[in-house]
C-alpha positions in Angstrom: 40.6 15.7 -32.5 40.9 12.7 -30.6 39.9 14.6 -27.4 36.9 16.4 -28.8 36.0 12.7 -30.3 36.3 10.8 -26.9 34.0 14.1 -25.3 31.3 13.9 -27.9 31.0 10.2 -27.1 31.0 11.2 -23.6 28.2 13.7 -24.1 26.1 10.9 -26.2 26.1 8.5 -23.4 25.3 11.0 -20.6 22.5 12.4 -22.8 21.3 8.1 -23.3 21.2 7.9 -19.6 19.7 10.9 -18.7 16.8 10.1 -21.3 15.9 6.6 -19.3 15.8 8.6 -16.3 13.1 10.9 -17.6 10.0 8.7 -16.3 11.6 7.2 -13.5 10.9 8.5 -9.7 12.2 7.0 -5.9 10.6 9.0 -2.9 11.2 8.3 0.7 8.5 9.0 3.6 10.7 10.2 6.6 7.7 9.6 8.7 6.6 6.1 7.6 9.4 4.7 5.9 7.7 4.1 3.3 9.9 4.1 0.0 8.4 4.1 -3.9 9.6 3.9 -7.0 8.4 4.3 -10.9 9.5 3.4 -13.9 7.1 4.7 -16.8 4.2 4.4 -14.1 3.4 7.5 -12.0 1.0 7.9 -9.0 0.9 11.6 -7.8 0.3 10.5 -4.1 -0.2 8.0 -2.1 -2.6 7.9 0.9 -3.2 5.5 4.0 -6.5 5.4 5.7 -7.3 3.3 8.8 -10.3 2.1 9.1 -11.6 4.9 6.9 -9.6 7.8 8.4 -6.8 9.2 6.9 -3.7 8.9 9.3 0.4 8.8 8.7 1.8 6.0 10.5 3.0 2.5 10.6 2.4 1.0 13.8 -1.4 -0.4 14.0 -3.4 -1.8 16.4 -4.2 -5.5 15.9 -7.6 -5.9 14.2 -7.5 -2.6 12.0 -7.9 -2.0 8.7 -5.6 -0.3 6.4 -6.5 1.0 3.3 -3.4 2.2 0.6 -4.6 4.4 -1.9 -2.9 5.6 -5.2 -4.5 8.6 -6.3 -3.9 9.8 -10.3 -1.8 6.7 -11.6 -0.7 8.0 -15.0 1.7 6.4 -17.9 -0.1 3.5 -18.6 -1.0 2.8 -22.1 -4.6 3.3 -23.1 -6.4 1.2 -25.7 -10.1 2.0 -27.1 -10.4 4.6 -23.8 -9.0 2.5 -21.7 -6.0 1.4 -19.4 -5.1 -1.5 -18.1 -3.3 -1.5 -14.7 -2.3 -4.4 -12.8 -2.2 -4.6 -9.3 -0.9 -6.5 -6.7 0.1 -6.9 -3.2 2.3 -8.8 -1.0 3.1 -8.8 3.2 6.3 -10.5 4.4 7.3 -11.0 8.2 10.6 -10.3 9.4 11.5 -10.4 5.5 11.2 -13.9 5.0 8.0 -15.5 5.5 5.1 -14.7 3.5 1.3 -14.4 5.3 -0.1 -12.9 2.6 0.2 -12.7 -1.1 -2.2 -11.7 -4.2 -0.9 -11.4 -7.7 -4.3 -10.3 -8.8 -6.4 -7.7 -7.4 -8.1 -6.2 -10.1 -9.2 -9.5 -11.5 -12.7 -7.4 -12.0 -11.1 -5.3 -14.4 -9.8 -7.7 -16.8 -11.5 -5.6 -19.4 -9.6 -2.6 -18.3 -10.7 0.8 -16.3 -11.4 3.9 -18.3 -11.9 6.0 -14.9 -9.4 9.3 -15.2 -8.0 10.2 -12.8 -7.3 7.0 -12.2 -7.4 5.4 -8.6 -6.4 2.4 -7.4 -6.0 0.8 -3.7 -5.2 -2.5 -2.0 -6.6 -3.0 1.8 -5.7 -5.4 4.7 -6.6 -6.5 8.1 -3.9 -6.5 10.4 -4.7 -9.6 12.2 -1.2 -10.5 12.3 1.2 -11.8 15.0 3.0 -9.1 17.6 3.8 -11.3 20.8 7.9 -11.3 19.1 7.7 -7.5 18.0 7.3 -9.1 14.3 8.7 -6.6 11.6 6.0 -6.6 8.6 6.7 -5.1 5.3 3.9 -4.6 2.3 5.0 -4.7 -0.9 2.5 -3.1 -3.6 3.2 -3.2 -7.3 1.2 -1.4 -10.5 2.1 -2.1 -13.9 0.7 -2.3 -17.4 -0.4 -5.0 -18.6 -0.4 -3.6 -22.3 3.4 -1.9 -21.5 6.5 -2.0 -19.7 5.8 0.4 -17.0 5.4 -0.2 -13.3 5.1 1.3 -10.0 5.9 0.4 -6.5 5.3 0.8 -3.0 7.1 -0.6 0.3 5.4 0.4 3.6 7.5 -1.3 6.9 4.8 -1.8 9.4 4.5 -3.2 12.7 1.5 -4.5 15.2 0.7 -3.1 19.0 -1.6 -4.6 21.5 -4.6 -2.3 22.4 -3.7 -0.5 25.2 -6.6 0.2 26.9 -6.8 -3.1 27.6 -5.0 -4.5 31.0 -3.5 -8.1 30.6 -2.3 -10.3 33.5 -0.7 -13.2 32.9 -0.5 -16.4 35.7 1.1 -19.8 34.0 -0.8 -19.5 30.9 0.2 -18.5 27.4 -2.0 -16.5 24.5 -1.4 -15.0 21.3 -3.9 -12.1 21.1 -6.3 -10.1 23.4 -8.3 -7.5 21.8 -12.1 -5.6 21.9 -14.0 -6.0 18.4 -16.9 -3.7 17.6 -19.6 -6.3 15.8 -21.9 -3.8 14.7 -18.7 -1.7 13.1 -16.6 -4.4 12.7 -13.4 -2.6 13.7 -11.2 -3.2 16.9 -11.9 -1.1 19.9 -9.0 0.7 20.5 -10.1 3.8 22.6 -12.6 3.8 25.7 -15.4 5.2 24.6 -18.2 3.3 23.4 -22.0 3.0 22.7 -25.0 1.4 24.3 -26.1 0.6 20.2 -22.6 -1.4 19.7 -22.1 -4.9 20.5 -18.9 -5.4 21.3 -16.9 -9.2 21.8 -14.0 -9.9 24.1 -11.6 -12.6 21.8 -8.8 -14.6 23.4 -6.5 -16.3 20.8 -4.1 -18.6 20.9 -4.9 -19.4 25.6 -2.9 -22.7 25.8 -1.0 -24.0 29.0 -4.4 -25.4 30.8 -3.9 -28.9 32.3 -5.1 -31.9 30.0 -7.2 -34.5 31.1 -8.3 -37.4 28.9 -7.2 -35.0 25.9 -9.5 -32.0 27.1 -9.2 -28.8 28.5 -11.7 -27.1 31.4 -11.5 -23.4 30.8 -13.6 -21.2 33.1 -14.5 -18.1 30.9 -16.2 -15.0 34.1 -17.1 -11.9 32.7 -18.3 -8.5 35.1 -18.5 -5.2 34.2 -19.7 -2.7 37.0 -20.5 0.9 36.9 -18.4 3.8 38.6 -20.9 3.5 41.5 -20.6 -0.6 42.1 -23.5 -1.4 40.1 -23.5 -4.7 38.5 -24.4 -4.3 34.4 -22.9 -7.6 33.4 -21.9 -10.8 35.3 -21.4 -14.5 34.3 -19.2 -16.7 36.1 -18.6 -19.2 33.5 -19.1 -18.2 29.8 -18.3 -22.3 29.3 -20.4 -23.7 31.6 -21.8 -26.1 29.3 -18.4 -28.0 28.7 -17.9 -27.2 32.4 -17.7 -31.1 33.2 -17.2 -32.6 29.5 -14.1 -30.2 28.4 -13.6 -28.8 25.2 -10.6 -29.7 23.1 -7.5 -27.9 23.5 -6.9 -26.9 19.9 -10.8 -25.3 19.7 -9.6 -23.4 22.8 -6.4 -22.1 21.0 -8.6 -21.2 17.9 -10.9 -18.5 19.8 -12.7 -17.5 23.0 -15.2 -15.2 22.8 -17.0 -12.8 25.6 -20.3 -11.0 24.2 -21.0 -7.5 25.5 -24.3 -5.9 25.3 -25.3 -2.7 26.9 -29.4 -1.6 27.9 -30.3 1.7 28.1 -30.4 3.9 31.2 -28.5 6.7 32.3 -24.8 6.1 32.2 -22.6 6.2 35.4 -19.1 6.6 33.6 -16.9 5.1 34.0 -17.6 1.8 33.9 -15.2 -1.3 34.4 -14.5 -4.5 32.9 -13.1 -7.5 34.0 -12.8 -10.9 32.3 -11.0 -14.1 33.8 -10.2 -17.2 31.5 -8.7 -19.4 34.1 -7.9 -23.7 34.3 -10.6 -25.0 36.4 -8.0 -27.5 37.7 -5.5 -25.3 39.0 -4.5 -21.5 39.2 -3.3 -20.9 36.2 -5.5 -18.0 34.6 -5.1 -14.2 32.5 -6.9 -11.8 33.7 -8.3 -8.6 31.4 -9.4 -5.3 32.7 -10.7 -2.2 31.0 -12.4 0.8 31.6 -14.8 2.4 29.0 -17.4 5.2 28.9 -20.8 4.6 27.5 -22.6 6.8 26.2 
């Protein structure tokens, strides 16, 4: 008796446990690393779209934007129709210091969301810092606000430099380099472009220029030349106007921009583009080249 006593206490307790595993789930995506886990809160997937395709990977270029979505989030309560999720979203580098943090994404939906299926997503820019081969890691959370159920999401991530962009380095220092499409507002990260695009050449972070009465005298040049020699762009100093005042250092750090605007014609692809942002005082300078085809 006092066997089949100790077993049907065994069998209780196994049964217990079992029942507060019932609406918990942990899943593992071999490919991203990305690892989730509920508890009361389900979401049936979970999709990444950058800028506004749908891709599986965790290495983006700098400037992009990624958008995490959680398609049919179930097990909330529901009140008059109604759920009321919360929703927020955190990025850490190299586990330990914060850039970004919001507690409160849906502050818009205080009222609740009566949308079902429901879907809810969090978006970022990855204008973060790579020079170091920083390690970033997002950390999403749902849970119900009228409940004790929750949901969350880990995605490891790291940064890349465009590569069709060139960078030589002489003496000086930077912190990014990168193409922007104005008129999409997304990084340029393949070669192709078009004539009804502006795009902008940004330097961040140039510092190592001599310092004269606490200012800098950067020499910004910009060409870009067809495959048959033809000159479509050229401006030997995009800072001409501080060429003999100088500029302060830390505005220099901040941003340097080179516009690019394209005319209409027929194209002779491929064409090639070199920018210089050199010390006017000595030979220190970085040097970017890249070839696109317009079209």
């Amino acid at each position: 008796m006092k066997y089949l006593y100790t077993f049907s206490i065994l069998l209780i307790v196994l049964f217990f446990l079992s029942s507060c595993q019932v609406n918990q789930s942990v899943s593992t995506d071999l490919i991203t690393g990305a690892t989730s886990r509920g508890n009361g809160v389900v979401c049936e997937d979970i999709t990444i779209e950058i800028d506004g395709k749908v891709d599986q990977r965790n290495k983006f270029y700098y400037g992009e934007r990624v958008n995490l979505i959680f398609d049919n989030v179930t097990g909330l309560t529901r009140s008059n129709g109604s759920s009321f999720p919360g929703l927020s979203m955190q990025i850490v580098k190299n586990e330990k210091d914060t850039v970004f943090s919001d507690s409160n994404l849906l502050k818009d939906f205080e009222n609740g969301i009566s949308t079902v299926p429901l879907q809810l997503s969090a978006n970022f820019i990855t204008a973060l810092s790579y020079m170091n081969n920083e390690k970033y890691k997002v950390f999403i959370k749902i849970w119900d606000k009228k409940g004790d159920g929750y949901f969350t999401y880990e995605l490891p991530f790291q940064i890349k430099e465009n590569e069709m962009l060139n960078v030589k380095v002489s003496e000086l220092e930077y912190s990014n380099i990168y193409l922007w499409n104005k008129t999409l507002n997304k990084p340029v990260i393949n070669k192709k472009v078009s004539t009804d695009h502006q795009l902008v050449l940004i330097f961040e972070g140039v510092d190592g220029l001599e310092v004269k009465d606490e200012k800098v005298f950067p020499v910004l040049s910009l060409d870009l030349k067809d495959s048959k020699g033809n000159i479509i762009l050229s401006d030997a100093n995009l800072f001409s106007s501080y060429e003999d005042s100088g500029i302060d250092p830390k505005v220099l750090m901040q941003q340097a921009v080179a516009k690019i605007t394209f005319t209409d014609g027929n194209a002779n692809n491929p064409y090639t583009l070199v920018s210089k942002i050199k010390d006017k005082n000595s030979s220190r300078e970085i040097t970017v080249e890249a070839d696109l085809e317009i079209n």
